[in-house]
C-alpha positions as a Markdown table, in Angstrom:
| # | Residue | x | y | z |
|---|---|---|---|---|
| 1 | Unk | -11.1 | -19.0 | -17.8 |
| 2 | Unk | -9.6 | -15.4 | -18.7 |
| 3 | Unk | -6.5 | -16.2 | -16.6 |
| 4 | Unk | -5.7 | -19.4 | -18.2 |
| 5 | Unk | -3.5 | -18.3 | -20.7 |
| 6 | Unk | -1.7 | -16.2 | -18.3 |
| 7 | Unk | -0.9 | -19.5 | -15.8 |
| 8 | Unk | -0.2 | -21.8 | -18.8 |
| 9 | Unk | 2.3 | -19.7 | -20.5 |
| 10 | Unk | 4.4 | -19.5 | -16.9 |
| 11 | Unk | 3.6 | -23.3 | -16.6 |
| 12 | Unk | 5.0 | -23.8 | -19.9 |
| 13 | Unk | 8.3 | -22.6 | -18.6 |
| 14 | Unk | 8.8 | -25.3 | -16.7 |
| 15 | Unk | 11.0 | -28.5 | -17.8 |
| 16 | Unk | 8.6 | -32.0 | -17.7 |
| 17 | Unk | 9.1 | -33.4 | -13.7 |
| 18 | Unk | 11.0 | -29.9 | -12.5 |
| 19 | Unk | 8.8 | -29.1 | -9.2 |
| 20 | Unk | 6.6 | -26.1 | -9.5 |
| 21 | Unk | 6.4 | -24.6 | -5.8 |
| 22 | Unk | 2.7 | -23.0 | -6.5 |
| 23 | Unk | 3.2 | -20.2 | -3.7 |
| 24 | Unk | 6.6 | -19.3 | -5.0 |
| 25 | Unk | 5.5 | -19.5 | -8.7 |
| 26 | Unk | 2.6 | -16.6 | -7.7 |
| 27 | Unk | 4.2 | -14.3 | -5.5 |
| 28 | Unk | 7.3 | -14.4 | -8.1 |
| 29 | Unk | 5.1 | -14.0 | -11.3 |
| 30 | Unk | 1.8 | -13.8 | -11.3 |
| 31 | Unk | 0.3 | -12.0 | -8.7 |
| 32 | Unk | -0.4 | -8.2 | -10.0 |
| 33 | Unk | -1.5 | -10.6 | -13.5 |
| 34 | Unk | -4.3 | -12.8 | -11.8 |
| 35 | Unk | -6.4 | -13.1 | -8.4 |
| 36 | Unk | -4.8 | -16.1 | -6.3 |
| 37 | Unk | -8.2 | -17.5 | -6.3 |
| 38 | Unk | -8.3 | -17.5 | -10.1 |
| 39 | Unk | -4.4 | -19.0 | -9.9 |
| 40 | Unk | -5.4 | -22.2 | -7.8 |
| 41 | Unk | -8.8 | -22.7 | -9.7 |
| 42 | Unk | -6.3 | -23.0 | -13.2 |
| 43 | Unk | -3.9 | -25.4 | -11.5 |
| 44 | Unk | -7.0 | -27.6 | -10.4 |
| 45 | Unk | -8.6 | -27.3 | -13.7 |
| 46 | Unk | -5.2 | -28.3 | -15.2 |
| 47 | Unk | -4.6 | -31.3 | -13.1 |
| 48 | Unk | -8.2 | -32.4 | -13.7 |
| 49 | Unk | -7.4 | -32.5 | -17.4 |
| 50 | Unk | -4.2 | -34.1 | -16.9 |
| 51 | Unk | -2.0 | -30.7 | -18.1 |
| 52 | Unk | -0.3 | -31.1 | -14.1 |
| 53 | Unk | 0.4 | -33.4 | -11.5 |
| 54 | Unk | 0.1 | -32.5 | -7.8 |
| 55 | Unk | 2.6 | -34.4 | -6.5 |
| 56 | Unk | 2.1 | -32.7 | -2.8 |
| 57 | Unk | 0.2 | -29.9 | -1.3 |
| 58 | Unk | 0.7 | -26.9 | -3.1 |
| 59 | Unk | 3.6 | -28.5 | -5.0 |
| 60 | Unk | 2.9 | -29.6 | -8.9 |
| 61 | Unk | 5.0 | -30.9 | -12.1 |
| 62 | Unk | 4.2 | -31.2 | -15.5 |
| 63 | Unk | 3.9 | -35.0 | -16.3 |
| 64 | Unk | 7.1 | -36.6 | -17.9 |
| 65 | Unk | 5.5 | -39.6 | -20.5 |
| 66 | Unk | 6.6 | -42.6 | -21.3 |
| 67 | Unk | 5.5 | -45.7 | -22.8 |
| 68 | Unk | 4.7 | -47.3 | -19.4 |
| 69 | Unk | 2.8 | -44.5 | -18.4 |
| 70 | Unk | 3.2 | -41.3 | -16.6 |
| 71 | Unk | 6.9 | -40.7 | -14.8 |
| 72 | Unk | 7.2 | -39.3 | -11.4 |
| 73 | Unk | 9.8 | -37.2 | -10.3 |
| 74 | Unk | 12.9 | -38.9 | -8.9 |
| 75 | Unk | 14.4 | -38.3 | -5.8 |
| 76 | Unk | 17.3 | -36.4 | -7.2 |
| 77 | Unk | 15.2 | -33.9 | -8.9 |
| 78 | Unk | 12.6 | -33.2 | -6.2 |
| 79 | Unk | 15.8 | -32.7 | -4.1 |
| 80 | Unk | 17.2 | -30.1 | -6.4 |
| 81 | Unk | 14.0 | -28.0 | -6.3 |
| 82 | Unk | 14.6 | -27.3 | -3.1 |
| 83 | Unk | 18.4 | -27.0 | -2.8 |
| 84 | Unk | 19.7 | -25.1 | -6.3 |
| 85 | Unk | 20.9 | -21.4 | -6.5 |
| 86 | Unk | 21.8 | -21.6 | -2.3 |
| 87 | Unk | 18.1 | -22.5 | -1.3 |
| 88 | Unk | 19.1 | -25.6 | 0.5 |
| 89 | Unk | 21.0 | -28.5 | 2.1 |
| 90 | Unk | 20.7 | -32.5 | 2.1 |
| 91 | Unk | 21.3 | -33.5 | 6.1 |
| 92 | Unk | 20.8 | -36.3 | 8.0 |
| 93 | Unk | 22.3 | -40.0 | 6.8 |
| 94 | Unk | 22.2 | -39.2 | 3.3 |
| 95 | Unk | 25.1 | -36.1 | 4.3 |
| 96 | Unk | 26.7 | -38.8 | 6.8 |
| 97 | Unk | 27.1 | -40.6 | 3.8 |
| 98 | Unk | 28.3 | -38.3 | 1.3 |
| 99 | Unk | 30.8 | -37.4 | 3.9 |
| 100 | Unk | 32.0 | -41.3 | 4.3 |
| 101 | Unk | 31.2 | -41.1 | 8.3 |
| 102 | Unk | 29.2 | -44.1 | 7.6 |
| 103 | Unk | 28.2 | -46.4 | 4.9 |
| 104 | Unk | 24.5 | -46.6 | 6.5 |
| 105 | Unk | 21.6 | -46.2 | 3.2 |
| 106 | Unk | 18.8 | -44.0 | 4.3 |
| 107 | Unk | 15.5 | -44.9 | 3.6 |
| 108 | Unk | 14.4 | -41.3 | 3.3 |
| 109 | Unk | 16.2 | -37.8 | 2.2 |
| 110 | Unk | 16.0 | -35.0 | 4.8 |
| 111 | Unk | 16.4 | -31.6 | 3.1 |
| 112 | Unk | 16.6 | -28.3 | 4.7 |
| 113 | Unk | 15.6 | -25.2 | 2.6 |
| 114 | Unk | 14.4 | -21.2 | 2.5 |
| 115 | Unk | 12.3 | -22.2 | -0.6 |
| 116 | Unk | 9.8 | -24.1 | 1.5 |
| 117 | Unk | 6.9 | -21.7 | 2.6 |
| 118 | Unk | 5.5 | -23.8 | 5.7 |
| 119 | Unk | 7.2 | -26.0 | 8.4 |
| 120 | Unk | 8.0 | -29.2 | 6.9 |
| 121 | Unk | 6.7 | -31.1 | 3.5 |
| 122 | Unk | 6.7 | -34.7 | 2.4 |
| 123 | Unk | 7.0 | -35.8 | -1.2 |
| 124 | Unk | 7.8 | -39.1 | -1.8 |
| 125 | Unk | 10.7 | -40.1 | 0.2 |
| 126 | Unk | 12.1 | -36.6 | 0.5 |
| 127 | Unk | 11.1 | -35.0 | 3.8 |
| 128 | Unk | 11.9 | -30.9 | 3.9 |
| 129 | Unk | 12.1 | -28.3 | 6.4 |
| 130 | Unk | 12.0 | -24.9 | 6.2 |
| 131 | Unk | 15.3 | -22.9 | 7.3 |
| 132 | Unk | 15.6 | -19.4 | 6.0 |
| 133 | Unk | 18.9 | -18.8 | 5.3 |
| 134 | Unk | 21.0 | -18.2 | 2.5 |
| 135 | Unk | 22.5 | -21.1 | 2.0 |
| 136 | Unk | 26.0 | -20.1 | 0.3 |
| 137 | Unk | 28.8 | -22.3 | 0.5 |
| 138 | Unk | 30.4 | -21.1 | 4.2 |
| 139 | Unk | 26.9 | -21.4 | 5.7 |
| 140 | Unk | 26.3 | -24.8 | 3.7 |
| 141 | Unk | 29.7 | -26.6 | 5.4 |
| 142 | Unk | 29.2 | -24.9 | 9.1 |
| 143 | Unk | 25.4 | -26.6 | 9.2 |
| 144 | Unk | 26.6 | -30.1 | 7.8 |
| 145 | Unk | 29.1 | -29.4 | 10.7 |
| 146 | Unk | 26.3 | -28.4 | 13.5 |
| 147 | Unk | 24.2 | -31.3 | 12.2 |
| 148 | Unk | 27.3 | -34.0 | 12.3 |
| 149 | Unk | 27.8 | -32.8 | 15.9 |
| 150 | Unk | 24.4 | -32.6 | 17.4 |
| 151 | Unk | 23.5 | -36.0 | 15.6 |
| 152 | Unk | 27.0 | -38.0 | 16.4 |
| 153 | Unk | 25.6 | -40.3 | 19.2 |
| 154 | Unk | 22.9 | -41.7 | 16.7 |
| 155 | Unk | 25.1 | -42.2 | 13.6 |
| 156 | Unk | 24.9 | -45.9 | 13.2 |
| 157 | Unk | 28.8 | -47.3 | 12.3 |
| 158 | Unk | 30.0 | -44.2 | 12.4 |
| 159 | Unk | 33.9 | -44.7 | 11.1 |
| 160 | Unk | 36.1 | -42.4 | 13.5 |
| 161 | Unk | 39.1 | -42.3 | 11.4 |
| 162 | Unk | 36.6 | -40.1 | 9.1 |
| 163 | Unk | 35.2 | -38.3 | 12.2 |
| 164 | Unk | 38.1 | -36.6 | 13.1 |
| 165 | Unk | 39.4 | -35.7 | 9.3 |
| 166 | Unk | 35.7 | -33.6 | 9.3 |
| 167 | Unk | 36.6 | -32.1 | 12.4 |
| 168 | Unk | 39.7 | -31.0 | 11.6 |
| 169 | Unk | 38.2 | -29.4 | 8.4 |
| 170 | Unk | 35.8 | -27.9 | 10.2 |
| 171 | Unk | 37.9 | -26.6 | 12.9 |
| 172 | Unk | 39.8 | -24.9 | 10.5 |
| 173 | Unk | 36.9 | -23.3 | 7.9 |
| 174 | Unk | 35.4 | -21.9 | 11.1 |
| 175 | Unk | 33.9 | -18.5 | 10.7 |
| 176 | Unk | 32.8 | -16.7 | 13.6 |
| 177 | Unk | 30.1 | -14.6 | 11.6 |
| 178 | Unk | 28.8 | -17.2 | 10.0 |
| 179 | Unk | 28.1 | -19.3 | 13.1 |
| 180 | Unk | 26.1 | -16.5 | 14.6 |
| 181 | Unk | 24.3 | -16.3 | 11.7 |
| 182 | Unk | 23.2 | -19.9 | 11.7 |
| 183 | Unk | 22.4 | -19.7 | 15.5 |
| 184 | Unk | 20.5 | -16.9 | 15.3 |
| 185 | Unk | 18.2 | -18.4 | 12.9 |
| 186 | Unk | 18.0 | -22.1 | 14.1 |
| 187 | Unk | 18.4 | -23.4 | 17.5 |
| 188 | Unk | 21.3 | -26.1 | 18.4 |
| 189 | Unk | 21.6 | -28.4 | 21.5 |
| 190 | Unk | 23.9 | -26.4 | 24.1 |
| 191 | Unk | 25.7 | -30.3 | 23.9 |
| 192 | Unk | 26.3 | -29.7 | 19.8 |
| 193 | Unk | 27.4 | -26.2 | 20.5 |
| 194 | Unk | 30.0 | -27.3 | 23.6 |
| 195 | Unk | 30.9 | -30.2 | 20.9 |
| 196 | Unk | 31.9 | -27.7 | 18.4 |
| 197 | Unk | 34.0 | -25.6 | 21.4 |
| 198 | Unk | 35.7 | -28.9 | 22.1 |
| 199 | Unk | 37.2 | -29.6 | 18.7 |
| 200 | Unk | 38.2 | -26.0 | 18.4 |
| 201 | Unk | 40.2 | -25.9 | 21.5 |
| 202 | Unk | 41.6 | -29.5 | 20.3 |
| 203 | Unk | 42.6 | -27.7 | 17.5 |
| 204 | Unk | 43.9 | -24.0 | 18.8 |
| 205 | Unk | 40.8 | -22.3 | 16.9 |
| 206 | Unk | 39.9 | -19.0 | 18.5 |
| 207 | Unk | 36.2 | -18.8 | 19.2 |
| 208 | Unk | 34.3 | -17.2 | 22.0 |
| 209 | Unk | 31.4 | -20.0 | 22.3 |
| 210 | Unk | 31.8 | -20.2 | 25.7 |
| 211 | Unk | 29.3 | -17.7 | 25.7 |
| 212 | Unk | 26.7 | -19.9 | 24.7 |
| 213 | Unk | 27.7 | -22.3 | 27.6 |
| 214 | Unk | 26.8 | -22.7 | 31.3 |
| 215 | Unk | 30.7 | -23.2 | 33.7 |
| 216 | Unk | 28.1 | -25.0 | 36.1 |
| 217 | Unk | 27.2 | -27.5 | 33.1 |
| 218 | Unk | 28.3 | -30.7 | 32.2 |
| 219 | Unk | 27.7 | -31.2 | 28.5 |
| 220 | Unk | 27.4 | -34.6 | 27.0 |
| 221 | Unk | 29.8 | -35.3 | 24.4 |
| 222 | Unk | 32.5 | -37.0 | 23.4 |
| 223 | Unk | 36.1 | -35.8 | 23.9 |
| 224 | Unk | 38.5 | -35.7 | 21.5 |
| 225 | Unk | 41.3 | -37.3 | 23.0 |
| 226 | Unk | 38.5 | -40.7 | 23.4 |
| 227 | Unk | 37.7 | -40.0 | 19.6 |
| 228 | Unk | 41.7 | -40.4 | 18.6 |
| 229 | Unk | 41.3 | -43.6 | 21.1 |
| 230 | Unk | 38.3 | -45.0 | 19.3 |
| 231 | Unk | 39.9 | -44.4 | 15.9 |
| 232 | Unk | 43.1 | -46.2 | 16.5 |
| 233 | Unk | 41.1 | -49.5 | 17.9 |
């Protein structure tokens, strides 16, 4: 019980339904304060008293009330715990949609994030995976990029007139340093990569991906003059 005032004060610093990240919350704060065994027996104690929620494995929040009962976190702000201050990125259909390339709901928000310690977690309908990069605003746009290219055959309604307005944008944000960054930490398809070389070359973008590519491969992917084709139909 001697560390209990130490974890509830900390604890107290968080806003009602604002994700606590226990690992993070530790190693950031706590740990030259309190033993970690000490740490996790206070979180269980306070859950068991109703103090905290665990929402997920070593992920907690302090329980928003109201007169229906306890609140749970929305989507929006478990997504924010793991995005704010360049942590991380929403992909998948709910960035297809933000980016109008098609008008398809998801069922389920795919995050990727550095403040993740593990693989991949599931809370609620939010499903994150651990990237560790520094996710400023030139890394942010080159991985919606990479994502939109490596995932363009499964888009469902994809509208092509959209398409090639993000290709064009991204052809001309393109930052050498910052791809090799991204690569270096998580692997694309050779196809997404020979994508990406395709729409530079469409549009007279200087890049030396051809390094990353096989002259004996053929990569599946569309070309851009079929794109302009499909757009105009």
């Amino acid at each position: 019980m001697k560390g209990n005032p130490i974890v509830r004060n900390s604890i107290a610093e968080f806003e009602a339904n604002e994700l606590i990240i226990a690992s993070k919350l530790y190693k950031e704060k706590l740990s030259g304060q309190i033993s970690e065994a000490a740490y996790y027996k206070t979180l269980q104690r306070m859950c068991e008293s109703g103090e905290l929620v665990k929402i997920a494995k070593g992920t907690y929040h302090l329980p928003k009330v109201s007169k229906y009962g306890i609140v749970p976190p929305s989507e929006k702000e478990i997504v924010t715990a793991f995005t704010e201050n360049e942590t991380g990125t929403v992909i998948g259909y709910s960035l297809y949609n933000a980016l109008n390339l098609t008008t398809q709901i998801p069922k389920t928000i795919t995050v990727m994030s550095s403040a993740l310690e593990g693989l991949t977690k599931s809370i609620r309908n939010v499903i994150v995976y651990q990237v560790p990069l520094e996710f400023s605003k030139e890394i942010t746009s080159m991985i919606h990029g990479l994502e939109v290219l490596q995932n363009f055959n499964s888009i469902q309604d994809i509208n092509y007139s959209a398409f090639l307005k993000f290709s064009e944008e991204l052809a001309l944000s393109y930052n050498p340093e910052i791809f090799e960054e991204i690569v270096n930490t998580k692997t694309y398809k050779k196809s997404t990569i020979s994508f990406l070389y395709e729409i530079l070359n469409y549009y007279n973008v200087q890049n030396n991906l051809n390094k990353y590519l096989s002259a004996l491969s053929e990569y599946k992917h569309p070309k851009m003059e079929e794109l302009y084709e499909a757009a105009r139909v």
